[in-house]
Residue frames as a rotation matrix with the C-alpha (Angstrom) as fourth column:
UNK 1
-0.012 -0.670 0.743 92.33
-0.070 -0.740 -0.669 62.74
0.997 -0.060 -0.038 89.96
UNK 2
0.494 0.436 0.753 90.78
-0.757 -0.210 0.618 62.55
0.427 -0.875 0.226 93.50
UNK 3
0.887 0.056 0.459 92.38
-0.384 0.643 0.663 59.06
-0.258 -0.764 0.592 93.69
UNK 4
0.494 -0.773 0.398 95.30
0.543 -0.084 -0.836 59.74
0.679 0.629 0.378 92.39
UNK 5
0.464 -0.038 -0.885 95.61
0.864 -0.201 0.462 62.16
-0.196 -0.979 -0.060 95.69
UNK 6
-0.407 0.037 0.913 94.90
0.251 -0.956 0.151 65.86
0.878 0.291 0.380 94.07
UNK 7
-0.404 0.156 -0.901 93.84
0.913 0.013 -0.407 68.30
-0.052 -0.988 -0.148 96.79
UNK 8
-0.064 0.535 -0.842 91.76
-0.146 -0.840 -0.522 70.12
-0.987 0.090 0.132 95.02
UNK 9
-0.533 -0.143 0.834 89.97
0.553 0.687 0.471 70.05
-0.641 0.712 -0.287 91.59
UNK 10
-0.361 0.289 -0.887 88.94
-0.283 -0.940 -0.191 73.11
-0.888 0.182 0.421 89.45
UNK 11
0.266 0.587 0.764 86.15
0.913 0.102 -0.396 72.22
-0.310 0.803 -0.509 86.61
UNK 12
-0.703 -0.425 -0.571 88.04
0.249 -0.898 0.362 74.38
-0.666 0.112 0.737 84.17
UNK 13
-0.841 0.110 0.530 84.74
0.427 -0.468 0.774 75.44
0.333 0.877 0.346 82.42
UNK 14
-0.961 0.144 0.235 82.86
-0.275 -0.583 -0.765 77.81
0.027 -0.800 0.600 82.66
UNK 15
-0.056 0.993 -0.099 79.33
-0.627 0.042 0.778 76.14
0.777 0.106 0.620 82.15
UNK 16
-0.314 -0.118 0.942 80.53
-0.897 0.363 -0.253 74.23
-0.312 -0.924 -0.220 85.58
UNK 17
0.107 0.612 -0.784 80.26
-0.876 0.431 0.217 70.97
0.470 0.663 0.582 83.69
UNK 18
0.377 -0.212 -0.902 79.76
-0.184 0.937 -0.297 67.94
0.908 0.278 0.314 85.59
UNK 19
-0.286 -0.378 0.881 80.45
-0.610 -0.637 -0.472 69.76
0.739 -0.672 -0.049 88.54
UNK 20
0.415 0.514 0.751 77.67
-0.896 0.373 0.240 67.87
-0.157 -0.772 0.615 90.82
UNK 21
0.991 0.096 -0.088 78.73
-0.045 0.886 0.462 64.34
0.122 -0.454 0.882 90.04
UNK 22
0.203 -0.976 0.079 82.58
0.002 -0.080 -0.997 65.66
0.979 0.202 -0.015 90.37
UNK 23
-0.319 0.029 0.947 81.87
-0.896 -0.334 -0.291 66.84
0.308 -0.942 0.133 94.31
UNK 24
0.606 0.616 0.503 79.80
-0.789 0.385 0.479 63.62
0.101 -0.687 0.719 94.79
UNK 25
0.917 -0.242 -0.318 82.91
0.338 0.895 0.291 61.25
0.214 -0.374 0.902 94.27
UNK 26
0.047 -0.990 0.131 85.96
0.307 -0.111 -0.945 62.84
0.951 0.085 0.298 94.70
UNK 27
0.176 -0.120 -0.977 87.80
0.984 0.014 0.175 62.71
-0.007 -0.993 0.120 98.26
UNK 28
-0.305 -0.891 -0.336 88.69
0.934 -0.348 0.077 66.60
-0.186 -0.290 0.939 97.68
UNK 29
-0.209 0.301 -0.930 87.60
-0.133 -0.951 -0.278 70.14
-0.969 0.065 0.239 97.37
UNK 30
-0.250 0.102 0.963 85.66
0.963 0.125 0.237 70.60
-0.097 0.987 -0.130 93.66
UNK 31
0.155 0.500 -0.852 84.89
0.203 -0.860 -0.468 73.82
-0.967 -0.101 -0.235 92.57
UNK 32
0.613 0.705 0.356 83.57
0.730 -0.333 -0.597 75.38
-0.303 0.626 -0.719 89.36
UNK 33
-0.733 -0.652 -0.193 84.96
0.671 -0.740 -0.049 78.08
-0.111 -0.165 0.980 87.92
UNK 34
-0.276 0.615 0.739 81.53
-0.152 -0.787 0.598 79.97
0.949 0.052 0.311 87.00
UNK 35
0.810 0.538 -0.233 79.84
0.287 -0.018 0.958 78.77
0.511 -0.843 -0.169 90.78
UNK 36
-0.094 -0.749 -0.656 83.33
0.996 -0.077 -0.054 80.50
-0.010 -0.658 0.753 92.07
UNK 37
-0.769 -0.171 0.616 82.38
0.579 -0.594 0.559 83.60
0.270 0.786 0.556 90.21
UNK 38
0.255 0.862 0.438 78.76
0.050 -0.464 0.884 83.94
0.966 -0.203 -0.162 90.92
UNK 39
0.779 0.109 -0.618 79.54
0.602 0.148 0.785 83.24
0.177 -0.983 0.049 94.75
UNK 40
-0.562 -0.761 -0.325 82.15
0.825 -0.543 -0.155 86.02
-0.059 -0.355 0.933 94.97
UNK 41
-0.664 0.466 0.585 80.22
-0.341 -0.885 0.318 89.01
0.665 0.012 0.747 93.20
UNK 42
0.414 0.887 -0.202 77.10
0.334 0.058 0.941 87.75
0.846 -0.457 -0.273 95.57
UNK 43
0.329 -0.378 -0.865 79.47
0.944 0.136 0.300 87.82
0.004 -0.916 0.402 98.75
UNK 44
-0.841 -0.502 0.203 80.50
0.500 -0.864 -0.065 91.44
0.208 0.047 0.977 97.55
UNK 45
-0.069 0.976 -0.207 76.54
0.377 -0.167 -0.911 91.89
-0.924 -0.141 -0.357 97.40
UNK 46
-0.590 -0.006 -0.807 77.28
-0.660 -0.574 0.486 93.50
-0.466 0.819 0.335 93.59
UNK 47
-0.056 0.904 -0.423 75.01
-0.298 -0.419 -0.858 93.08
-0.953 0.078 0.293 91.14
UNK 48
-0.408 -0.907 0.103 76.29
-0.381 0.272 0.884 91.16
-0.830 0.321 -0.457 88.08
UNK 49
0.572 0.366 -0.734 76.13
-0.798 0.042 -0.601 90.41
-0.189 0.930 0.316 84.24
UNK 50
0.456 -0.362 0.813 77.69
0.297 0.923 0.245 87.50
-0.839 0.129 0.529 82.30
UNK 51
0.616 0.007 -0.788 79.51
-0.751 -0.297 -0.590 87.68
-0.238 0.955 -0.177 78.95
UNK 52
0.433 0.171 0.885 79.49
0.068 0.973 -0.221 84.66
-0.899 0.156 0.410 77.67
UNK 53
-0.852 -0.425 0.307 80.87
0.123 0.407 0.905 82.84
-0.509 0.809 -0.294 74.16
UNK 54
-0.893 0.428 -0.141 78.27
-0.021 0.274 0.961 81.43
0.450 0.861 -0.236 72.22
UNK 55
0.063 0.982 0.176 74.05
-0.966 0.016 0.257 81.50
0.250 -0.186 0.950 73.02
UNK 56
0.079 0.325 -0.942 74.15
0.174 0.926 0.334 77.62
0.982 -0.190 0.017 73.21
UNK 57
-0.697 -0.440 -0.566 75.82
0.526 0.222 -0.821 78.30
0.487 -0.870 0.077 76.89
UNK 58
-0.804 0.411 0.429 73.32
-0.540 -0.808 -0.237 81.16
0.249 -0.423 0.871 78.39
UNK 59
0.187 0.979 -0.085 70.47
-0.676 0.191 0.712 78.91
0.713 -0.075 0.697 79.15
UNK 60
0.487 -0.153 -0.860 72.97
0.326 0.945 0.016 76.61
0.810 -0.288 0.510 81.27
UNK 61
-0.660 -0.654 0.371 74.82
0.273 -0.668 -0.692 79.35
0.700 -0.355 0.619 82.60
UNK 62
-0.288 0.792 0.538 71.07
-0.546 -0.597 0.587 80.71
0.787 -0.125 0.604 83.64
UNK 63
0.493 0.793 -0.358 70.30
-0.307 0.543 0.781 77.71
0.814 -0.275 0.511 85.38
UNK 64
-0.005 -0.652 -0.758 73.22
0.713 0.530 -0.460 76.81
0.701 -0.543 0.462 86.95
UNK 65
-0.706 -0.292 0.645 73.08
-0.001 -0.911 -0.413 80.26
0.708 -0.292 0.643 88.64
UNK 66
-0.121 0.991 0.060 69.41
-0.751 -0.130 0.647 79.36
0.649 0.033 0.760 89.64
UNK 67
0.664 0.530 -0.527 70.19
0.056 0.668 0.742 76.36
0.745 -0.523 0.414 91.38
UNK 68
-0.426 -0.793 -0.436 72.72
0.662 0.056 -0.748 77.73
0.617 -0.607 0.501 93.31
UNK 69
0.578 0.756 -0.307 69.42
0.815 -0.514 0.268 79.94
0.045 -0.405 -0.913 94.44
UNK 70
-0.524 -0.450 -0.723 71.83
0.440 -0.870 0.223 83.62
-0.729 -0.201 0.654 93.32
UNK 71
-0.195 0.185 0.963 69.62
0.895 -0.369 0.252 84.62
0.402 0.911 -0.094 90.65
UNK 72
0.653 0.735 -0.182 68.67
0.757 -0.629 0.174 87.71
0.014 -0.251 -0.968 92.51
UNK 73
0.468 -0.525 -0.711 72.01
0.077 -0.777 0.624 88.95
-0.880 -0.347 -0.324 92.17
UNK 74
-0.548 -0.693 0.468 71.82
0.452 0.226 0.863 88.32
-0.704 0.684 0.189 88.27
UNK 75
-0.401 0.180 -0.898 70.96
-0.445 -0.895 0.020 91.00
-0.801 0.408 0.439 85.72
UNK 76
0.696 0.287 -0.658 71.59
-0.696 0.045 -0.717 89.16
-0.176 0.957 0.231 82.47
UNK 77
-0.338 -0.889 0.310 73.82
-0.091 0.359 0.929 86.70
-0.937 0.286 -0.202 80.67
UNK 78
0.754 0.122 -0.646 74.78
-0.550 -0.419 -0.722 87.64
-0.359 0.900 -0.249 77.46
UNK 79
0.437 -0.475 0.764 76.73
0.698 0.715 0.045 86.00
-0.568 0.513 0.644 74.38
UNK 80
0.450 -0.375 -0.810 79.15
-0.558 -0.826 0.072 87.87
-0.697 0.420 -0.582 72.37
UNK 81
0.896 0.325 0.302 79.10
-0.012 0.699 -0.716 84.94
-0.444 0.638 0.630 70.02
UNK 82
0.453 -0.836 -0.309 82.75
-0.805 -0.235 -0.544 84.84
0.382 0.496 -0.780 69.97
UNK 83
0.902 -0.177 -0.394 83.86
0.188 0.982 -0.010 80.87
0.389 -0.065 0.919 69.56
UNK 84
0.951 -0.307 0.020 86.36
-0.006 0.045 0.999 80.01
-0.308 -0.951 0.041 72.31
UNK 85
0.406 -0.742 0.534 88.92
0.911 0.375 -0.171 79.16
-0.073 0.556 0.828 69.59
UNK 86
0.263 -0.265 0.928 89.15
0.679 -0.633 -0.373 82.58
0.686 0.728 0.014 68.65
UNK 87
0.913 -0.394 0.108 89.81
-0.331 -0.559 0.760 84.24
-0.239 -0.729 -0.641 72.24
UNK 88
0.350 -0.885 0.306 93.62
0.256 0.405 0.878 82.41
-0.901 -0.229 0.369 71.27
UNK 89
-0.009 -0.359 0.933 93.72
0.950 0.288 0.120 82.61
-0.311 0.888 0.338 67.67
UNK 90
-0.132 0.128 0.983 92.38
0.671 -0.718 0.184 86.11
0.729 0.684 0.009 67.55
UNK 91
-0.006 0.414 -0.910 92.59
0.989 -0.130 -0.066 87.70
-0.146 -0.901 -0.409 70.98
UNK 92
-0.894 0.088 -0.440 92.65
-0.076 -0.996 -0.044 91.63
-0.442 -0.006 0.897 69.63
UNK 93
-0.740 0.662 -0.120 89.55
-0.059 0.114 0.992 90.78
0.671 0.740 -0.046 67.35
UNK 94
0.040 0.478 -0.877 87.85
0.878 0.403 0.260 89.05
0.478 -0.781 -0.403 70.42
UNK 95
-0.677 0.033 -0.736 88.51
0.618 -0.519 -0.591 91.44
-0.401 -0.854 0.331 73.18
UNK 96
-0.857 0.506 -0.097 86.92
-0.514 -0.825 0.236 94.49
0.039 0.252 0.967 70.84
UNK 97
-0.404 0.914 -0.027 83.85
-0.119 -0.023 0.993 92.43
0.907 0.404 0.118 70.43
UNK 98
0.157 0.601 -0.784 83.29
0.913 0.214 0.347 91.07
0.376 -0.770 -0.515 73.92
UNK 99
-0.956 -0.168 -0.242 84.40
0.192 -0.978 -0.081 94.94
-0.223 -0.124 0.967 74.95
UNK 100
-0.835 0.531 0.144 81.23
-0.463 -0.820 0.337 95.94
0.297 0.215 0.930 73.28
UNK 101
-0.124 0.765 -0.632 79.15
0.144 0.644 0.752 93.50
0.982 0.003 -0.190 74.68
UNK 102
-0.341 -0.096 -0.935 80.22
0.934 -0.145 -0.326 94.49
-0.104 -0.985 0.139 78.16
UNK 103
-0.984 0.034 -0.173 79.84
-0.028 -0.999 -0.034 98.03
-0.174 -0.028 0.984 77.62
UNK 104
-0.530 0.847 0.048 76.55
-0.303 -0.242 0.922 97.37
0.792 0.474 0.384 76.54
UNK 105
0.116 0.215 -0.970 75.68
0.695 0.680 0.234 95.22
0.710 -0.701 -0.071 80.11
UNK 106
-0.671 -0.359 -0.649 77.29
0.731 -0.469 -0.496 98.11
-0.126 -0.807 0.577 82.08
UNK 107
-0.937 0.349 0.033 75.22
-0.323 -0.896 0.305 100.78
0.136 0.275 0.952 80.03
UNK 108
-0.203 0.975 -0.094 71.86
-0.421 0.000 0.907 98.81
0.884 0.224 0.410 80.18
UNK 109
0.184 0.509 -0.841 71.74
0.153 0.831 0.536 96.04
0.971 -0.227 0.075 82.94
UNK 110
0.250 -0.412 0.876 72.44
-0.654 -0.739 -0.161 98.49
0.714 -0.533 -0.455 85.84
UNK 111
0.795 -0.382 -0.471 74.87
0.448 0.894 0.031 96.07
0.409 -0.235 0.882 87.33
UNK 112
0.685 -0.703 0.192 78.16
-0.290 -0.021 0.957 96.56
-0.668 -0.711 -0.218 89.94
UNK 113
-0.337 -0.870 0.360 80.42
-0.473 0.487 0.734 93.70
-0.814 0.077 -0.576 88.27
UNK 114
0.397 0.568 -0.721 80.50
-0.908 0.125 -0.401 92.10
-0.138 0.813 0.565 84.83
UNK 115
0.156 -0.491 0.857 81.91
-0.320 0.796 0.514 88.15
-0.934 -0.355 -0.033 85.30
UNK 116
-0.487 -0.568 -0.663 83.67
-0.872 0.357 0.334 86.60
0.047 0.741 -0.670 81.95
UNK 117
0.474 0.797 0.375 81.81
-0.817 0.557 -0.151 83.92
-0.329 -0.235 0.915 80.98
UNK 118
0.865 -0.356 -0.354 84.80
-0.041 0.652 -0.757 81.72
0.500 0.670 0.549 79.54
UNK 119
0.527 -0.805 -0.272 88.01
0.581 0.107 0.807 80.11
-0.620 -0.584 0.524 81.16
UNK 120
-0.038 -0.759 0.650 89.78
0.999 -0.021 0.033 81.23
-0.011 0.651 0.759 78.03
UNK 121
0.698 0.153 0.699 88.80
0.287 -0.955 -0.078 85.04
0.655 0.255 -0.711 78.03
UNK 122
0.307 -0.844 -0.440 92.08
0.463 -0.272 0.844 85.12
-0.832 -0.463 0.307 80.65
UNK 123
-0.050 -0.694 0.718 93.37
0.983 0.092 0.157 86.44
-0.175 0.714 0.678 77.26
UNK 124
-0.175 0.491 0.853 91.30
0.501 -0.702 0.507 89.26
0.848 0.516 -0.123 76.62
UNK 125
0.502 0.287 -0.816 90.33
0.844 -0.367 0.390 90.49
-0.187 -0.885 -0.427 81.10
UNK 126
-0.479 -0.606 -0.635 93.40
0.738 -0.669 0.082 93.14
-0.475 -0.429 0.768 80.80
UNK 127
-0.933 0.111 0.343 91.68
0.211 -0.603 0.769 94.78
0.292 0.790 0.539 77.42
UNK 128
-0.020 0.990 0.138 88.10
0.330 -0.123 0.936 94.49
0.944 0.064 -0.324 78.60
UNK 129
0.208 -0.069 -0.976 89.29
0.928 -0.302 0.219 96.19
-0.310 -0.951 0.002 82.63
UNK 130
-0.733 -0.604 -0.314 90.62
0.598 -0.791 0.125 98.93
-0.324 -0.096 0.941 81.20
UNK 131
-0.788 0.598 0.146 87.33
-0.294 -0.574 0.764 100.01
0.540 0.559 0.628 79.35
UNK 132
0.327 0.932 0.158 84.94
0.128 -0.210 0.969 99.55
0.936 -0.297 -0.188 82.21
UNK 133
-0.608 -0.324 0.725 84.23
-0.492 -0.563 -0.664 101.50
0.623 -0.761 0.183 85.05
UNK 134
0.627 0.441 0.642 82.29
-0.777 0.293 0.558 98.80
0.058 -0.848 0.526 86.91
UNK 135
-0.149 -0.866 0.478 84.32
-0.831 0.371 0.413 95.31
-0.535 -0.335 -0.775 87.82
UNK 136
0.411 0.215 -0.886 85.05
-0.699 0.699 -0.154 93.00
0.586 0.682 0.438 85.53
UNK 137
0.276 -0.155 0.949 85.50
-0.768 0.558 0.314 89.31
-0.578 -0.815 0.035 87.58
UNK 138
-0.127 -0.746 -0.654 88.00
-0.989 0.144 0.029 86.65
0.073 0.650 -0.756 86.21
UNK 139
0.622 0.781 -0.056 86.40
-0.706 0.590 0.392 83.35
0.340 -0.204 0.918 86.65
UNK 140
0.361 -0.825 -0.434 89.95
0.109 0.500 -0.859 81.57
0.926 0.263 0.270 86.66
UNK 141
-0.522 -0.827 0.210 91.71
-0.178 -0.135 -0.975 83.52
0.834 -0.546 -0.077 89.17
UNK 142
-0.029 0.582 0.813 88.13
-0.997 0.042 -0.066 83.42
-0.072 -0.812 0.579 92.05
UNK 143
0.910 0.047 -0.412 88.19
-0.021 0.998 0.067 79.44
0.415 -0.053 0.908 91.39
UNK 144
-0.011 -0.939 -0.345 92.11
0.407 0.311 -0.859 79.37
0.913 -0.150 0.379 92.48
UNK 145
-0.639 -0.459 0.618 91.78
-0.454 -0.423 -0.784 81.79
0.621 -0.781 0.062 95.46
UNK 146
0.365 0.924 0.112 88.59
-0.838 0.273 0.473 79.68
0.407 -0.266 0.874 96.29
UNK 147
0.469 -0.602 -0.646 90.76
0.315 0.798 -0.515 76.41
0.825 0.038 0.564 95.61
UNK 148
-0.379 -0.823 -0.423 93.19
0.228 0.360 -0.905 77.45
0.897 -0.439 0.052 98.27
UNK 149
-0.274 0.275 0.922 90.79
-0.824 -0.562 -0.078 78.41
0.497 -0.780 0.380 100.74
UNK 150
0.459 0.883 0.096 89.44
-0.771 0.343 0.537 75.35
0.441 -0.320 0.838 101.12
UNK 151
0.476 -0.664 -0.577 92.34
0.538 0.739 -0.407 73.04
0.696 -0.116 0.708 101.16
UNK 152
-0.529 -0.642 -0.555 94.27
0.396 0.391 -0.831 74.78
0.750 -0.660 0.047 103.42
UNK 153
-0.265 0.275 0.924 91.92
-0.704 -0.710 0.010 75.39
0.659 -0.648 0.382 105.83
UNK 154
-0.680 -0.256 -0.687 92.05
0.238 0.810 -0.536 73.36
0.694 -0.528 -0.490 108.77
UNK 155
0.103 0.827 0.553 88.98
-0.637 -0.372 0.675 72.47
0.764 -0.422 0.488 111.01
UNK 156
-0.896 -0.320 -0.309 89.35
0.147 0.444 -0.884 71.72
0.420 -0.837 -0.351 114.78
UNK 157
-0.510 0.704 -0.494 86.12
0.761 0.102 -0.640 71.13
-0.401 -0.702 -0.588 117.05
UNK 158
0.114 0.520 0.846 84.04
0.990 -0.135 -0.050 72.52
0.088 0.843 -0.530 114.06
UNK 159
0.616 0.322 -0.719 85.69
0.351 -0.929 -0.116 75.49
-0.706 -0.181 -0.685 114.25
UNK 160
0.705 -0.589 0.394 88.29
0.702 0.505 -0.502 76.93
0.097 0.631 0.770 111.16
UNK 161
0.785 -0.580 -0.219 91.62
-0.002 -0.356 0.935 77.84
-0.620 -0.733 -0.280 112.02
UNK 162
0.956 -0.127 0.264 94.78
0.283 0.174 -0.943 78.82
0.074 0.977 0.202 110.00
UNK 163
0.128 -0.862 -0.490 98.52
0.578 -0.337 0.744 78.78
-0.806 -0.378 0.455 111.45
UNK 164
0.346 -0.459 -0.818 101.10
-0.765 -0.643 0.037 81.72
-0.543 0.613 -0.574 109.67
UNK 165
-0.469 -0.751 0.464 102.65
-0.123 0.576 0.808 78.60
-0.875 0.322 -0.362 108.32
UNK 166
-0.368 0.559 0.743 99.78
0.682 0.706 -0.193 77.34
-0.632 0.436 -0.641 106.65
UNK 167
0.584 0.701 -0.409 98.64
0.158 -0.592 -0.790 80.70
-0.796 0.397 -0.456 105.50
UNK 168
-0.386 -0.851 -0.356 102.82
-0.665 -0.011 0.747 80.96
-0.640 0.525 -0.561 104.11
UNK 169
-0.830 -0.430 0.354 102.15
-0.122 0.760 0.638 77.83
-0.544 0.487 -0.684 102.25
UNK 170
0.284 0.955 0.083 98.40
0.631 -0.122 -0.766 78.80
-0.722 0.270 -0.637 100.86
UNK 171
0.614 -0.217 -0.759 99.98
-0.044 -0.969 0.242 81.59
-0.788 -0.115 -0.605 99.40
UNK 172
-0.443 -0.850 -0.285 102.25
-0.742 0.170 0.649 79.97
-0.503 0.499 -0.706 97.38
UNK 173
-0.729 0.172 0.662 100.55
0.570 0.688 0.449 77.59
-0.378 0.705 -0.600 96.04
UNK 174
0.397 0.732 -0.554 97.68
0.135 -0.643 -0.754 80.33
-0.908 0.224 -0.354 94.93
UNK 175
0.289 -0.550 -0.783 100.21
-0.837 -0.542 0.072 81.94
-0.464 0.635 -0.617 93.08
UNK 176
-0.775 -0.475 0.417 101.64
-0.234 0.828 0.510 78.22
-0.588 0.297 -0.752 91.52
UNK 177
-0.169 0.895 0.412 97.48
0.791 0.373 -0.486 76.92
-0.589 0.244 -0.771 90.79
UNK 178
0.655 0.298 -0.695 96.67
-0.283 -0.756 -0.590 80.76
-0.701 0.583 -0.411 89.05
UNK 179
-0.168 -0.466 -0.869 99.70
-0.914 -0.258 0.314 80.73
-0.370 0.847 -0.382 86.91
UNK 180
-0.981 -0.119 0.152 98.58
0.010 0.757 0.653 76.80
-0.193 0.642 -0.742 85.92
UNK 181
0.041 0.996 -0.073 95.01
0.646 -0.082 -0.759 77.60
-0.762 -0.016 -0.647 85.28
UNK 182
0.317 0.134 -0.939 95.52
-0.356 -0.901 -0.249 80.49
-0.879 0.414 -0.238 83.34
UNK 183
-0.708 -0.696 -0.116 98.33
-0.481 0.356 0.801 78.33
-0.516 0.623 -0.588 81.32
UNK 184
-0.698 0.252 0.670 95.73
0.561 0.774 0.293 75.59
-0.445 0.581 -0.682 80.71
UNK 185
0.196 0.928 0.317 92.70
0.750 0.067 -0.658 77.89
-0.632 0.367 -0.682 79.94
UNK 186
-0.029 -0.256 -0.966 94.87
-0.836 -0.523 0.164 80.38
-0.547 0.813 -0.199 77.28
UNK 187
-0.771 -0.468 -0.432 95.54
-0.636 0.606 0.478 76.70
0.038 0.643 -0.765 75.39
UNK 188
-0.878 0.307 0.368 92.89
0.373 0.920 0.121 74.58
-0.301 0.243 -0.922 75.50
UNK 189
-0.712 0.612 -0.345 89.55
-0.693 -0.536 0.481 74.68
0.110 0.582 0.806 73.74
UNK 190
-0.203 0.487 -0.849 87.94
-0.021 0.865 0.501 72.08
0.979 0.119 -0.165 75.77
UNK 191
0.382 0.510 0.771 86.20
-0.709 -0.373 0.598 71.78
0.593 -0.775 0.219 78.70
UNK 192
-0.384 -0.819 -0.427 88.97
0.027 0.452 -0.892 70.39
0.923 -0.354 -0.151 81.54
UNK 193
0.993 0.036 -0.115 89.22
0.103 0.244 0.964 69.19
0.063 -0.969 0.239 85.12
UNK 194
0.086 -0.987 0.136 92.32
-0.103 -0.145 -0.984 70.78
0.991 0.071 -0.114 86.21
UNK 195
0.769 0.119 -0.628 94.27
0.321 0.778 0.540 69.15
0.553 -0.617 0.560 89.13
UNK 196
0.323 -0.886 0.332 96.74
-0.700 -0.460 -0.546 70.47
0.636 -0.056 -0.769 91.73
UNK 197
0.885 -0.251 -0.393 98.55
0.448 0.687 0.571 67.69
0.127 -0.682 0.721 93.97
UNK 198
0.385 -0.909 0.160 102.08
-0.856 -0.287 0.429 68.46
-0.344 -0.302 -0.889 95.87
């Protein structure tokens, strides 16, 4: 993708697969969509749970969190053992269960913000926001507003600088990258490298 002359590359899962040897060759911004996640609720300073798919992922999730060196701003990461297929095939079924898995993170793991632990749970954020009263963090949409920070920021005598044009044309493409991120992670059931190029 990088040589193909994307400007920007969003590891659309969330277990940030492949992530390190994606950054070490590609000429462009990489970014994660869980290490966008954890590095927002930290920058808010909030306090934060996971709710994860399946148990296989919580020990990778754990670590990956760890070597970005935020564990201190992680409670817990929990599974709600609901297979990724089924956030698409069944997304009222899904939402009620990962619903009670949050609710159970907000009631025990005295936590600020509860981060989705799945690109695909874009299906299920509106049903699981409305039934908690701490913040629930979309892993999709902080990897796109992340994505356009970096590309269009522009660095002059190591300092960074951003014309109205540039901010006009950030803007738009946000809004373009979210609505194709969301597209790819409601449909797929595989773990993607999703690409934006003009």
């Amino acid at each position: 993708a990088s040589k193909s002359g994307a400007e920007g590359i969003v590891i659309g899962c969330f277990d940030d697969t492949a992530l390190d040897e994606a950054v070490a060759c590609a000429n462009c911004p990489v970014i994660g969509i869980g290490q966008a996640s954890y590095h927002f609720a930290a920058l808010r300073n909030w306090r934060f749970s996971v709710v994860t798919t399946l148990s296989v992922s919580v020990p990778i999730i754990e670590d990956n969190i760890q070597r970005l060196g935020l564990s201190p701003f992680l409670s817990k990461v929990r599974a709600s053992e609901v297979p990724v297929l089924d956030l698409d095939a069944a997304p009222g079924k899904a939402s009620e269960v990962i619903k009670s898995e949050a609710l159970q993170a907000q009631n025990l793991d005295e936590i600020s913000a509860i981060i989705l632990g799945c690109a695909g749970m874009v299906e299920v954020y509106d049903q699981v926001k409305r039934a908690m009263s701490v913040e629930i963090i979309d892993p999709v949409t902080c990897a796109a507003r992340c994505w356009t920070w970096l590309n269009c920021t522009v660095s002059s005598t190591n300092e960074m600088r951003s014309s109205s044009a540039d901010r006009q044309i950030c803007s738009s493409r946000n809004a373009g990258l979210s609505a194709a991120l969301r597209s790819v992670a409601a449909c797929s059931t595989y773990s993607q490298a999703i690409c934006s190029s003009d």
